[in-house]
N, C-alpha and C positions, 0 to 999 in steps of 0.2 A: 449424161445422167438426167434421168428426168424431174419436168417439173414439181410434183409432189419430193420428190427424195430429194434433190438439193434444198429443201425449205426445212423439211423435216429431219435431217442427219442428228444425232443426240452429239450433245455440245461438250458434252462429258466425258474426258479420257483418264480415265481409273486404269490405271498398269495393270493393278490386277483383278478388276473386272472383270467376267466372260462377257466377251463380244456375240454380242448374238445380231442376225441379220434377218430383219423384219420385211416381208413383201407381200403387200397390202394394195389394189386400185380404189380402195375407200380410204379417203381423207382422212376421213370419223374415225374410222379404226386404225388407220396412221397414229393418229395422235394420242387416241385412247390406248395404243399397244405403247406407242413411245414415252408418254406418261409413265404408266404401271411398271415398265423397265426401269427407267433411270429412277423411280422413286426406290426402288429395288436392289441402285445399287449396280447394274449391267449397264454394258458398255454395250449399247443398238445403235443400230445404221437401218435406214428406213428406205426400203424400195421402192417406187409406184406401182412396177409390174415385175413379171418374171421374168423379161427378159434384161432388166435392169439390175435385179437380182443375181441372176446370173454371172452378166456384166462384175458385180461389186466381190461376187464370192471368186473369181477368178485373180482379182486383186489384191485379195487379203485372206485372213487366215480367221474362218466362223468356225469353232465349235457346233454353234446350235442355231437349225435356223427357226425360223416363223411364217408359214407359208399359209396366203387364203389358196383354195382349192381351184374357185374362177376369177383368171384374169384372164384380161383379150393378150391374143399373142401366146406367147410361154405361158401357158396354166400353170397351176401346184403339180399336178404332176409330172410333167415336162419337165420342171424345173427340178423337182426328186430325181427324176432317171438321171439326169445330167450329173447332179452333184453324184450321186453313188458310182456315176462312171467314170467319173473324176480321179485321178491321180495324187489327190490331195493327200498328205501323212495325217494321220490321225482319224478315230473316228467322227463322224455330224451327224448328231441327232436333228431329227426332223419333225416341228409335231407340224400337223398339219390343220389348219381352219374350214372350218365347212358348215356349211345347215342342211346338207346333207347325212340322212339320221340312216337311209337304210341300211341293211346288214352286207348287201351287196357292193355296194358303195364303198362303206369299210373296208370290207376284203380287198377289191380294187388298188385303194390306197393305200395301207399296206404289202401288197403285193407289187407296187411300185418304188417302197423303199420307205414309207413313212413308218417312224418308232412308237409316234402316239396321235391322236387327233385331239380337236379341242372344239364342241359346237357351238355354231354365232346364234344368239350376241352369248357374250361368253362370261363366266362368273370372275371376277377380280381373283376372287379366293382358290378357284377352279385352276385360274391362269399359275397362277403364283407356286400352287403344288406340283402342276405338270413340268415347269420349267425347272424347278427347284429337283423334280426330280431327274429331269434330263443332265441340268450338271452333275447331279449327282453320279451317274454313271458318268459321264462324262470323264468326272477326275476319277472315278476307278479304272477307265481305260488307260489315261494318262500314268496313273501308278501303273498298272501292269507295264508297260512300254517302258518303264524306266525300270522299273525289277528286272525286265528279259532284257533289254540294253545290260545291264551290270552283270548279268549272269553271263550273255555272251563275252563280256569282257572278261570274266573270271575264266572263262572258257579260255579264253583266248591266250592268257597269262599261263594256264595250265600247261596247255601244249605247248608256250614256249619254253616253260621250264624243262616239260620233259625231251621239247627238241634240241635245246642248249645239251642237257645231259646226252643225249646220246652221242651231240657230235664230242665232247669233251673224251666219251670211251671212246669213238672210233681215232679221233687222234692221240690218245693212249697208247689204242693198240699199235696202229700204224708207226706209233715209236718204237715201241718194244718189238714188236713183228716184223718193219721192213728196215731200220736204221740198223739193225745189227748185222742181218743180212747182207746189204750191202756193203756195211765197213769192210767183211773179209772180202766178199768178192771185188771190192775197188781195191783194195791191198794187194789181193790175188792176181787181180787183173795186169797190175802197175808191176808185178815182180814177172809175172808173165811177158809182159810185151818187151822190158828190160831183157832177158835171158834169151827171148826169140828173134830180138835184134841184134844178140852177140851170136847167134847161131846163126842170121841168116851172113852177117859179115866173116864170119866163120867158112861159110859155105863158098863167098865168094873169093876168099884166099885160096879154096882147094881148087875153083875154076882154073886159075891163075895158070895151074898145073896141068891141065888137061890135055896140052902140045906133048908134053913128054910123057903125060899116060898113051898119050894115042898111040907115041912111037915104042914103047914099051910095052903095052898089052890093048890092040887096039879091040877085041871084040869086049872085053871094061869096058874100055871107053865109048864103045857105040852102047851100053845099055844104059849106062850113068846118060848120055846125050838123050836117050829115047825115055831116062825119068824124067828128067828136066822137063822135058816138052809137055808131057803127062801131066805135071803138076801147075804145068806153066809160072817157071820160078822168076821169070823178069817181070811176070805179074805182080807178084809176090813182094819182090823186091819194091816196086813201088806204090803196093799199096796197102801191106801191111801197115807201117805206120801210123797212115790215114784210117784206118780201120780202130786198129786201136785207140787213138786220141780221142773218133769221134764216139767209142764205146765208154771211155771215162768219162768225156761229158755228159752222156745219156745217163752215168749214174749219178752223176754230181748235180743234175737235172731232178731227178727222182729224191735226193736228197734234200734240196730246195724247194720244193713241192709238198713235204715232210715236213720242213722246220716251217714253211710258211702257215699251214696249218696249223701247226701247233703255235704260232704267234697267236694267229684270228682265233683261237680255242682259249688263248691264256691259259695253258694246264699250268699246275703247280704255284700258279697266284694266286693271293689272298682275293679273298673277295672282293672286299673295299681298299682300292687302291691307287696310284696316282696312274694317269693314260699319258701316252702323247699321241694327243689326236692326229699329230701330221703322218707318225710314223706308223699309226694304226690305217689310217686310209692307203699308204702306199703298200701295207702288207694285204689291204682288203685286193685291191687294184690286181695283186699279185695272184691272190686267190682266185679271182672271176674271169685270168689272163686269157684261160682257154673260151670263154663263154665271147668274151671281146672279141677276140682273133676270127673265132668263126664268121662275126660279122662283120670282119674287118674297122672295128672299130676302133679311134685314135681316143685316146683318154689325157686330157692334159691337167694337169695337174698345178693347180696356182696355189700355193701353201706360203702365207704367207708368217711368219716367226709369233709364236704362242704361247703361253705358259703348259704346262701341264695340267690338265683338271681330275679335282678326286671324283672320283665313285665305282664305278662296276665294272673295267674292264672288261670280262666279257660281255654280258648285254649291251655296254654301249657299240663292242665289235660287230650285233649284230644289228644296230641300228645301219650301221656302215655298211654293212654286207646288203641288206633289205634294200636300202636308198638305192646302192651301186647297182642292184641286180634289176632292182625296177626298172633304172636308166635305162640298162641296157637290152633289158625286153622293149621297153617303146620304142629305142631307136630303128632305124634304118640303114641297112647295110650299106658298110660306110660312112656312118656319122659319127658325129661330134661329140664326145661328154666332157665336161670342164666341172674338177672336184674345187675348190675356194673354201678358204679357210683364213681368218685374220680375228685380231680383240676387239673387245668392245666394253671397255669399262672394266666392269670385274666379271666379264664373260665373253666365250669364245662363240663364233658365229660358226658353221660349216654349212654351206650349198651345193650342191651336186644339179649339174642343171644338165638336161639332152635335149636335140636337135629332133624328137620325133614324132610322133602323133598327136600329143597332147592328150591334154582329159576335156570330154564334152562339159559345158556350163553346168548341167542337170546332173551331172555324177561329182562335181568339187564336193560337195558338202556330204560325199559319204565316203570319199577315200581312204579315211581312216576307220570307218565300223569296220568289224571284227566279220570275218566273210563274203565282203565286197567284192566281186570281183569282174573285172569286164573281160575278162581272156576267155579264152571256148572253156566248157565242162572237161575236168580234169586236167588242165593246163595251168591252175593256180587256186592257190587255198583260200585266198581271198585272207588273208593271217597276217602278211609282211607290214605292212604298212599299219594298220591295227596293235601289231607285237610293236614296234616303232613307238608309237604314241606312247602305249605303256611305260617304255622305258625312258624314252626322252619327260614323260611326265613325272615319272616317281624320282626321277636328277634333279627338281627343280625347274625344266628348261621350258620352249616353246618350239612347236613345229606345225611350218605352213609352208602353201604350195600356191604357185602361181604357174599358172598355162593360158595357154592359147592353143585352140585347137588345130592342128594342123603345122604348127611350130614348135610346139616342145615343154617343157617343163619343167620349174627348177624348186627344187625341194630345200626350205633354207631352217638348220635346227640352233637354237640357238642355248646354251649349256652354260652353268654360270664354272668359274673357277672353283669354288669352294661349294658344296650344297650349303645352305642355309642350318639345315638340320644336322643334330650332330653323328646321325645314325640315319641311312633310307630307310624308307620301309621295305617289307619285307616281300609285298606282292605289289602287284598293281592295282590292289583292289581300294579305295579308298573313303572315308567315311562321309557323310554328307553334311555338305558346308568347307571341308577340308579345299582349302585354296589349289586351286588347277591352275596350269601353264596356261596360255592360250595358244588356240587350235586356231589356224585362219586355212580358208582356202579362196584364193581369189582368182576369178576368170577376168582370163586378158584377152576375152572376143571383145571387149569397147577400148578405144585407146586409153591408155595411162599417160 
């Protein structure tokens, strides 16, 4: 940092202050801009050049800078392209210093990124409106970003609701539609394979006999020999049985597939109801069995003994379903996912951790916004983990994620026994001020 800006940094840290970053190679107007700021009430940080500027806005978080137009090295402008090409959330207002009057000039700097200019020596009063007017927009960007933030999330609650409804009809139907079905034909099947096991022992009594048909009516007996062969009944013999059993369990399979659904759907529950979160993950588990299998994945299950907790049965199934289905998209064919569950006071923990890719450091702190998504286009809504939030939020709870990239990640929700409230609310939408969970995401690329 340079000589001028380490002497000059404003000494004053106001919380809520806007930070605004001053880059000045005149002393004089160091001190004269640093002055008129803090009397003002902002929270400045004083540069000596642009490139030190640069340096400082890299490390921290400006709203609004304050740029002279020449310095050696990084000019004002230089230093405008830079920030504008920057990565940084939110917008920075930029006025720019100059004694620079012509109209060409202007355009220039402007057409470089700058919002307003300001010419040297500069009026106090002059200073005071321009800045005052850059926060000004300033916090109207800020609101707008927190209005479209809350809208996406109403967004986001919408479609959950309406994706919960839909799966609650299609395992409806799948009740009514494929369970009746089946009963008769597993009844059908079972009286079937019973009566064609006494025909085929039937049939082997009449072989028994086939010496003295032969010596009694041998050309009978050479066509009865020449069906047998045709149908191949020794086949038959051993391996109807095995046919049939394995055709009962394919429907007793289909059945279970049916009611597991209809667990993770909770039809015919009350809304507001008590869970068991252990026996809710081992039906989620069940659900995703085919998603696992294909990638050969071992799912192990440490559950350790919990109470029951009140609230939403299904959304919280679908917190379950989200976490599990993430796992097992990041994992690697072959890997590891470990569900954990144990108490904590008057509240239950659950983690779900996998063995896979992890999340980069630069994406932890948005893997809960409502349309994140790092999978290819059309591969994911970027919704799961977002609906997540939602839900574990409006329970009272907390939910946070710790990775390392290239290791894996483990998603840990934490849900109290009893909600606080004697009634959730109704959406996930909430009012401002209203007490939030806390959200953590933390990267384990430094050792813990």
């Amino acid at each position: 940092m340079g000589r001028a800006g380490a002497e000059l940094r404003g000494a004053r840290r106001n919380g809520f202050a806007m930070k605004i970053l001053v880059a000045d190679d005149s002393a004089i107007m160091q001190r004269l801009l640093l002055r008129s700021l803090e009397k003002w009430n902002y929270d400045a940080v004083v540069a000596a050049d642009g490139a030190e500027a640069w340096e400082l806005f890299q490390q921290d978080r400006f709203p609004l800078v304050l740029t002279d137009w020449m310095m050696p090295g990084v000019d004002g402008l230089e230093l405008i392209r830079r920030i504008r090409a920057s990565q940084q959330l939110g917008y920075v207002y930029i006025i720019l210093l100059t004694a620079k009057t012509e109209k060409e000039d202007l355009v220039t700097a402007m057409d470089a990124g700058a919002d307003d200019f300001l010419s040297k020596p500069f009026d106090q009063q002059e200073l005071r409106v321009r800045v005052r007017e850059g926060e000004r927009i300033i916090r109207l960007e800020q609101t707008l970003a927190e209005q479209n933030r809350r809208l996406r999330e109403t967004q986001a609650a919408l479609v959950q609701s309406e994706k919960l409804a839909s799966l609650g009809q299609l395992a409806a139907g799948m009740a009514h539609e494929i369970n009746n079905p089946i009963a008769y034909v597993a009844n059908n099947l079972a009286v079937l394979r019973r009566d064609v096991l006494e025909v085929m022992d039937l049939l082997e009594r009449y072989r028994e006999g086939r010496t003295k048909l032969a010596d009694a009516d041998p050309a009978l007996a050479a066509k009865i020999a020449a069906a047998e062969e045709e149908c191949d009944l020794p086949w038959l013999n051993e391996n109807l049985p095995r046919l049939f059993k394995s055709s009962l369990e394919g429907l007793s399979r289909v059945r279970e597939i049916v009611s597991n659904l209809r667990d993770f759907a909770r039809l015919d529950e009350a809304e507001l109801d008590e869970l068991d979160l252990n026996a809710a993950l081992e039906s989620t588990a069940k659900v995703l069995g085919r998603e696992t299998a294909e990638k050969e994945l071992s799912v192990e299950l440490e559950l350790a003994p919990i109470p029951k907790i009140t609230g939403r049965p299904q959304k919280l199934n679908q917190v379950l379903y989200n976490l599990l289905l993430n796992a097992v998209q990041a994992s690697e064919p072959q890997g590891r996912i470990t569900l954990r569950t144990r108490q904590i006071g008057e509240g239950v923990v659950l983690e779900v951790e996998d063995r896979g890719c992890g999340i980069e450091p630069q994406n932890l702190s948005r893997v809960f916004e409502p349309f994140f998504t790092t999978r290819p286009i059309g591969r994911g809504t970027g919704l799961g983990l977002a609906i997540s939030y939602g839900i574990v939020r409006d329970h009272g709870g907390a939910i946070e994620v710790e990775s390392r990239p290239g290791e894996g990640s483990l998603f840990r929700v934490t849900l109290p026994v009893r909600p606080k409230a004697q009634k959730l609310p109704a959406s996930s939408k909430t009012a401002d001020g209203e007490r939030r969970p806390s959200l953590k995401a933390k990267s384990l690329s430094e050792p813990v």
